[in-house]
C-alpha positions in Angstrom: 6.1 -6.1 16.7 3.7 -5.2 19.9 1.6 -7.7 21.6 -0.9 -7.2 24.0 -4.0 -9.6 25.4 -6.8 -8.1 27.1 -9.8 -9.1 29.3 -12.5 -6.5 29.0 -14.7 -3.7 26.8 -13.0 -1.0 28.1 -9.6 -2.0 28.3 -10.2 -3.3 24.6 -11.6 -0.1 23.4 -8.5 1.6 24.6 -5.8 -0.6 23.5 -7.5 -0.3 19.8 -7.7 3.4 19.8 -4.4 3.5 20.0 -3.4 1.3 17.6 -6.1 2.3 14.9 -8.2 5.4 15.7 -10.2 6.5 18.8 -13.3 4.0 19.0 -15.6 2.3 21.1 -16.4 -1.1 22.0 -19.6 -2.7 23.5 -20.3 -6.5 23.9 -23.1 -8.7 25.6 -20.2 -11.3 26.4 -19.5 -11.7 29.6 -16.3 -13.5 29.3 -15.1 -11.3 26.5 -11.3 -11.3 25.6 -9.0 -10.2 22.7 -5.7 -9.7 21.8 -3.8 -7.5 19.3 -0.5 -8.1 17.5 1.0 -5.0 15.5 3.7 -4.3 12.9 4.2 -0.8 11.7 5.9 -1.2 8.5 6.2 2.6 8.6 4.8 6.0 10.7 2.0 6.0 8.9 1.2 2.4 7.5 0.6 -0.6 10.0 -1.1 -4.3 9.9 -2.3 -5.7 12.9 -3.9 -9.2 13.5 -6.9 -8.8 15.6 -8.5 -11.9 17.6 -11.5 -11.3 19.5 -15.1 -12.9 21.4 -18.0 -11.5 20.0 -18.6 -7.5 19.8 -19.3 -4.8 18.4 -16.6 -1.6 17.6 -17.6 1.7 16.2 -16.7 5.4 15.9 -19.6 7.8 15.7 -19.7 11.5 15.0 -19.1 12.9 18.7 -15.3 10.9 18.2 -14.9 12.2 14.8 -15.4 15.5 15.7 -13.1 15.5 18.8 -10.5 13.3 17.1 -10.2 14.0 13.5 -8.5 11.1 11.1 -7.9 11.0 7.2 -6.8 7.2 7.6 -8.5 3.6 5.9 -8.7 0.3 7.3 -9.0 -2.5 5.3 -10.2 -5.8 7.4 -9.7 -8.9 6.0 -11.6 -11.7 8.1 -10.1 -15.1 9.1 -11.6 -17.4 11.3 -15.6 -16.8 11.8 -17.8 -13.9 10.4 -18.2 -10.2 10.8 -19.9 -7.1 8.9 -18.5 -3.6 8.5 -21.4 -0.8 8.3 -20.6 2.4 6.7 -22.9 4.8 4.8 -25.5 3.1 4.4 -24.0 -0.5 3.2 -23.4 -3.5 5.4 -20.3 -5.6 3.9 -20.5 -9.5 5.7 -17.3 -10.7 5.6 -15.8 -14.0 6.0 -13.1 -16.7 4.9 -10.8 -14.6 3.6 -13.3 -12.1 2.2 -12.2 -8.1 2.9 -14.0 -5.1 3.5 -12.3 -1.3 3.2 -13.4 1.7 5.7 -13.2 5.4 6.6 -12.0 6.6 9.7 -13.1 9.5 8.9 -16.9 8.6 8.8 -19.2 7.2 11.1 -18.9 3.2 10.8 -19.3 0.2 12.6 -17.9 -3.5 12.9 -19.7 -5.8 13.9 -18.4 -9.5 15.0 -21.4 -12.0 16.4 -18.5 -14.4 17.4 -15.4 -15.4 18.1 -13.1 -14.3 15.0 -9.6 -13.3 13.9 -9.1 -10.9 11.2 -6.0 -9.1 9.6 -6.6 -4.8 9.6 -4.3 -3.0 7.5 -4.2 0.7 8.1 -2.8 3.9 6.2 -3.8 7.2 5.1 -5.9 7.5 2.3 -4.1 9.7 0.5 -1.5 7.1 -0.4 -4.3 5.4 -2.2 -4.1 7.7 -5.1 -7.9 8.1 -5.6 -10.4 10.6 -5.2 -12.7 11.1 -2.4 -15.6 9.3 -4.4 -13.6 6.4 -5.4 -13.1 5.4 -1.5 -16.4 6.6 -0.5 -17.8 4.1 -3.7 -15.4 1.4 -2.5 -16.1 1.5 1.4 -18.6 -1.1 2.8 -18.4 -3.5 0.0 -17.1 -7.3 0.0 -13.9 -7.7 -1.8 -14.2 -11.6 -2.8 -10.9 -13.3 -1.7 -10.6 -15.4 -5.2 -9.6 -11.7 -6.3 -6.2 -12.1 -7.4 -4.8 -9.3 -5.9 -6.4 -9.5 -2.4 -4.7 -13.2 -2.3 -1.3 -12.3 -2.6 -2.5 -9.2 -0.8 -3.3 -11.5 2.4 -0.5 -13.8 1.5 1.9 -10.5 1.9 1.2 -9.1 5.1 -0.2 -12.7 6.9 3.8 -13.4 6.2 4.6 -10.2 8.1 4.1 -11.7 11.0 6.5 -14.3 10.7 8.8 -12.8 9.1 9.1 -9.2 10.0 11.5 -8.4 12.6 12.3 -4.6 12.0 10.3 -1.2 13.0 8.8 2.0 11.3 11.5 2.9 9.7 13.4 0.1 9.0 14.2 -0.4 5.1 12.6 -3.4 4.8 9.4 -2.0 6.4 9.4 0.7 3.7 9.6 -2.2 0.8 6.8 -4.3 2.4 4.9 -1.0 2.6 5.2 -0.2 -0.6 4.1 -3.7 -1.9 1.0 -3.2 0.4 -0.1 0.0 -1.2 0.2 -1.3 -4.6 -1.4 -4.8 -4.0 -4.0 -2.8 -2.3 -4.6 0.3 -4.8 -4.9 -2.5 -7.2 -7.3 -4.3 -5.4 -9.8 -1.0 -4.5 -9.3 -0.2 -8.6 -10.5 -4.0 -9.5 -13.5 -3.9 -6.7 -14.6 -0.2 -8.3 -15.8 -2.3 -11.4 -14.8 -2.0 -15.6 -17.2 1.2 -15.0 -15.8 3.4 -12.6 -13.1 4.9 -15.2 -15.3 8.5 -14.1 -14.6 7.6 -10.5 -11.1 7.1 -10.5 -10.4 10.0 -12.9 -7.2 10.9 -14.6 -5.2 12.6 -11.8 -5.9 8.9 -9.7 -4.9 7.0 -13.3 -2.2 8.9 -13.0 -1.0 8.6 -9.8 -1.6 5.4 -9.7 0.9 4.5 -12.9 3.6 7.5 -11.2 3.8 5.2 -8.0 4.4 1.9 -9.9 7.5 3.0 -12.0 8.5 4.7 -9.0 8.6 1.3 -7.5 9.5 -1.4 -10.1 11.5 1.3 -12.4 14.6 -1.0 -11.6 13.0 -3.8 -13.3 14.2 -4.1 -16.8 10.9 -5.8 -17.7 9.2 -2.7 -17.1 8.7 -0.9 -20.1 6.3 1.6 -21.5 4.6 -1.4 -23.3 4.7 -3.1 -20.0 3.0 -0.5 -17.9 0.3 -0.2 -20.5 -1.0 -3.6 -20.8 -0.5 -3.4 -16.9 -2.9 -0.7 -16.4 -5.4 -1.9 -19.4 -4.8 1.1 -21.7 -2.9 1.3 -24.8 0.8 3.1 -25.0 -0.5 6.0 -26.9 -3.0 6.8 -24.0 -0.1 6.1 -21.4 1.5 8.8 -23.1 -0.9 11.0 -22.8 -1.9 10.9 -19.5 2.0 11.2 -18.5 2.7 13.9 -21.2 1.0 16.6 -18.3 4.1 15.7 -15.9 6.2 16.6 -18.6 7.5 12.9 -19.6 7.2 10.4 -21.5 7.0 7.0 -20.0 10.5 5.8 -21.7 11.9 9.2 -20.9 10.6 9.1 -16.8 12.1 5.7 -16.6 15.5 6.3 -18.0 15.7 9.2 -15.5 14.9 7.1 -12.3 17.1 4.6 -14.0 20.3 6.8 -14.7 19.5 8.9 -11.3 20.1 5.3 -9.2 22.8 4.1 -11.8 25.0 7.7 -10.8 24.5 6.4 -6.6 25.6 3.5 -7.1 29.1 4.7 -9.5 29.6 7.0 -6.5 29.3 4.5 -4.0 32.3 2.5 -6.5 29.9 0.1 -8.2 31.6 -0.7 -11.7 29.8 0.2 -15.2 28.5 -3.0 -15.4 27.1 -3.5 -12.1 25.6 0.2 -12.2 24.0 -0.3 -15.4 22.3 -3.9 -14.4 21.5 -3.0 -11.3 19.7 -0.1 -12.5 17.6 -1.4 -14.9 19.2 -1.5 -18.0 19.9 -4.8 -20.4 23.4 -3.7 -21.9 26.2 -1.2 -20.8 26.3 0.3 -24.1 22.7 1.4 -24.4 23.5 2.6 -20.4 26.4 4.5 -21.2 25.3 6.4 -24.4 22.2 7.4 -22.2 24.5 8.3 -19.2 26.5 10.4 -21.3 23.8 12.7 -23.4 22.2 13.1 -19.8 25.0 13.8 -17.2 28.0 15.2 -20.2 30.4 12.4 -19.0 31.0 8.8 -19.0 29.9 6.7 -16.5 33.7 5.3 -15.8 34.6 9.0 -15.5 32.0 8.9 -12.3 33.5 5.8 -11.2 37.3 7.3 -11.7 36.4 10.4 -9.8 35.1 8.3 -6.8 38.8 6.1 -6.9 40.8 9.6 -6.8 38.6 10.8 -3.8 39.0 7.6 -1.9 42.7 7.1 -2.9 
């Protein structure tokens, strides 16, 4: 984690451009002071705690143009008030309340007061949804008694307490990954029940492909489960899988079986292999380990004993 404390517009505006994204800063205090504490979970994804006097930050087109960005910010406002401006909308925030913007369009934050806030950062494309979908989303309050946003906050306000590794780290890319999904289920829940034209089938899609991606080791995660999860029904799961080529039982048991074969040739036993890997009985994983790989599990493990003998 970095820390820095600053006394100043223009030392602020720097230190801010790069953490975030080139930016300006003007303020009418004449005692103003900030400070900045950052954790990048990854190279690409970072949340910073931001305290600040009153001011104003913004990037306009002359700093788009000479320094380009494809990232989002999500702030998420502590102590005192602020607004985010961005085409055309003004989002007040405050108390927990969030608001989502576009580095790569014109905006502006404005803070009357003294105020902390949390700023998540990554780029958009790990959202999974279209252009429009962020464009709709950006500028508008999130309410913090949103369920998602509160665990959301809860996550990454922990972070700073208990995150001691760097971009890189394993345990940054886990927290990461929590982030994105607590976050691209927050955007999806702020879009509205009528924004299913917005978010489109690829982003459905992508969307469902990056939760069993994460949570495939959970046996509780089953086709049913991911349904009801994303409010559709199985048969319309299936569909919108079958044009990757899967079905949702079928993609599972492949993540499942492809971790399951690491682990027997690491020297896990059968037993551990097949718990740790999702399934809820050794049988079911070995007759699925065999149609798939042509051998038995214990042959994998065997093979790994004569190697290490």
């Amino acid at each position: 984690m970095s820390a820095v404390n600053v006394v100043g517009v223009d030392e602020w505006a720097a230190v801010c451009s790069r953490s975030f994204v080139p930016l300006s800063v003007r303020s009418g205090d004449d005692r103003f002071s900030a400070s900045l504490s950052e954790v990048r979970l990854t190279d690409s994804v970072s949340v910073t705690r931001v305290r600040s006097t009153g001011s104003e930050v913004f990037r306009d087109r002359a700093m788009i143009r000479r320094n380009p960005r494809d990232d989002v910010l999500l702030s998420i406002q502590g102590r005192g008030r602020g607004a985010v401006h961005q085409a055309d909308r003004r989002a007040a925030i405050a108390g927990g309340s969030a608001a989502l913007y576009d580095a790569s369009r014109p905006y502006l934050l404005e803070f009357p007061a003294a105020m902390s806030e949390i700023v998540i950062q990554l780029p958009r494309a790990t959202l999974g949804l279209p252009n429009a979908a962020v464009a709709e989303i950006t500028a508008r309050r999130i309410d913090p008694a949103m369920g998602s946003l509160a665990v959301l906050t809860s996550l990454v306000c922990g972070v700073f307490d208990d995150f001691g590794g760097s971009g890189g780290d394993s345990s940054g890319e886990r927290i990461a990954s929590a982030v994105i999904d607590l976050l691209r289920t927050t955007l999806r829940a702020g879009l509205g029940t009528g924004s299913s034209g917005l978010l489109g089938r690829e982003a459905n899609r992508a969307t469902i492909l990056h939760f069993i991606q994460t949570n495939h080791l959970d046996p509780s995660v089953t086709p049913a489960a991911i349904a009801v999860r994303h409010r559709m029904s199985l048969r319309q799961l299936q569909l919108l899988l079958a044009d990757v080529g899967e079905s949702p039982a079928d993609l599972l048991r492949r993540l499942r079986l492809a971790h399951a074969q690491r682990l027997l040739e690491q020297g896990a036993s059968v037993g551990l292999a097949a718990a740790a890997s999702g399934f809820d009985d050794t049988g079911t994983f070995t007759r699925a380990f065999k149609r798939t790989y042509g051998r038995l599990p214990s042959d994998v493990r065997a093979a790994r004993r004569v190697e290490t003998a």
